[in-house]
N, C-alpha and C positions, 0 to 999 in steps of 0.2 A: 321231394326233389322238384326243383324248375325242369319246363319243359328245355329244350337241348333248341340254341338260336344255331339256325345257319347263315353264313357268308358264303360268298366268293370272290375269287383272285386268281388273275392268270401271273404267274411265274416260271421266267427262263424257258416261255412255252408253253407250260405246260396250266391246265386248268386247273382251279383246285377248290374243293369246296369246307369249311369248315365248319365243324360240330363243334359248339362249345355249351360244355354240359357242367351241369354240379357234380363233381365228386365226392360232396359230404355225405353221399345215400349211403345209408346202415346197409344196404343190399349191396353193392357196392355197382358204380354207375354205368359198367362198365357189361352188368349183367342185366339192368332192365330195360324193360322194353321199351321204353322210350327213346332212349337211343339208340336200339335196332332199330323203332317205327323212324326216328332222325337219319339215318342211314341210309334207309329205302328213300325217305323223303327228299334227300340228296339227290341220288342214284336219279329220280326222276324231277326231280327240277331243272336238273342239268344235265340233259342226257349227252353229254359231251363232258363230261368231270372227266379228268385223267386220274387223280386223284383226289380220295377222302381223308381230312384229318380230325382227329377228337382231342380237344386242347378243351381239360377243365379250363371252371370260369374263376380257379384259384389265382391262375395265372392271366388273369385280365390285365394286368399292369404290364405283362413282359408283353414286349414288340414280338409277334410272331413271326412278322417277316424271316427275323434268320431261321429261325427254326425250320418254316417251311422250304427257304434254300437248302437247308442240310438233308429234307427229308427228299427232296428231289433228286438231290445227290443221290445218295442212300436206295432208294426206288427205283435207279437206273439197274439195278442191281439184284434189290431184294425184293421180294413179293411186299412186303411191311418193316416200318419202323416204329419201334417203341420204344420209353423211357424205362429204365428200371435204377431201381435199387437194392444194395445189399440187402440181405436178410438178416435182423442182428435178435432175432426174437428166438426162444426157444422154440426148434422144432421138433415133434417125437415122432416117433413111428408105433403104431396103436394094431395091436391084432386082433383077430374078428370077434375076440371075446371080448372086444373095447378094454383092454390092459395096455397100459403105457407100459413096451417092450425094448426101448433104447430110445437112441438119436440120433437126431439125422446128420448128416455132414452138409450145413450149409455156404460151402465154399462154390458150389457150384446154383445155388440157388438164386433167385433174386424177386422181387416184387415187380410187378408191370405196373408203371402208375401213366399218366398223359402225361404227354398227348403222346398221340399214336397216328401214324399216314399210312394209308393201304392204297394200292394200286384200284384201282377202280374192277377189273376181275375179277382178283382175288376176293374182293368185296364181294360181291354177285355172286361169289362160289360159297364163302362164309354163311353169304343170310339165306342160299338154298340148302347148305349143307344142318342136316336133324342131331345135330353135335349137342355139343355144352349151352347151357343158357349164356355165358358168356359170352360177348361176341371175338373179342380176342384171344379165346381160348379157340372159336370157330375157326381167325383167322388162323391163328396156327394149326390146328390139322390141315384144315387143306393148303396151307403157303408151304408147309413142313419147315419152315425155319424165319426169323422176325428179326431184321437188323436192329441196335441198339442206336438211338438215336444221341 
């Protein structure tokens, strides 16, 4: 995995710093530490960020601009926004003796991919909080809920 580049940008206001990371990690990019260490790196580079956003470097060709208008939007609001996707893969439900025991109903399911913008707090509470290796999984425990961007 490439190390995770940051930017910054003020918009409608507000500050904003971006993470743009490789999403190709087998680990997935979202749980290594280098973009938690890119996070904190943020947090203190700018210690004035209103908000953090994590925009794979898939997406180097889309204009982020809007995106980051919609996620300000969105933030006025939400603790976090993130991308998702349906889930269209088999999911099962496995019991402790590891035996695949049914399936799952993935109608409410979805995949979290980037980019993702978190309020600058909510951040600070994520990377103190001893959660998931994940960091979006972090934000969500303590956001308790993650607008769809």
């Amino acid at each position: 995995m490439t190390e995770p580049r940051l930017s910054s940008t003020t918009t409608n206001g507000k500050s904003v710093v971006v993470v743009r990371y490789d999403d190709d990690d087998p680990d997935g990019a979202m749980a290594g530490g280098s973009l938690t260490q890119a996070a904190h790196a943020a947090l203190v580079s700018q210690p004035d960020v209103d908000i953090v956003g994590f925009v794979p470097t898939r997406l180097d060709d889309v204009d982020t601009a809007t995106i980051v208008a919609k996620a300000i939007v969105l933030l006025a609001i939400w603790p976090a926004a993130v991308t998702v996707m349906e889930v269209t893969d088999a999911v099962k439900r496995v019991s402790s003796e590891e035996l695949i025991v049914g399936s799952v109903d993935r109608a409410t399911l979805r995949w979290v991919r980037g980019p993702a913008f978190i309020r600058r707090d909510v951040l600070e509470r994520a990377l103190q909080h001893a959660g998931p290796p994940d960091l979006i999984a972090r934000v969500a425990e303590v956001a308790g809920a993650l607008a769809v961007l």
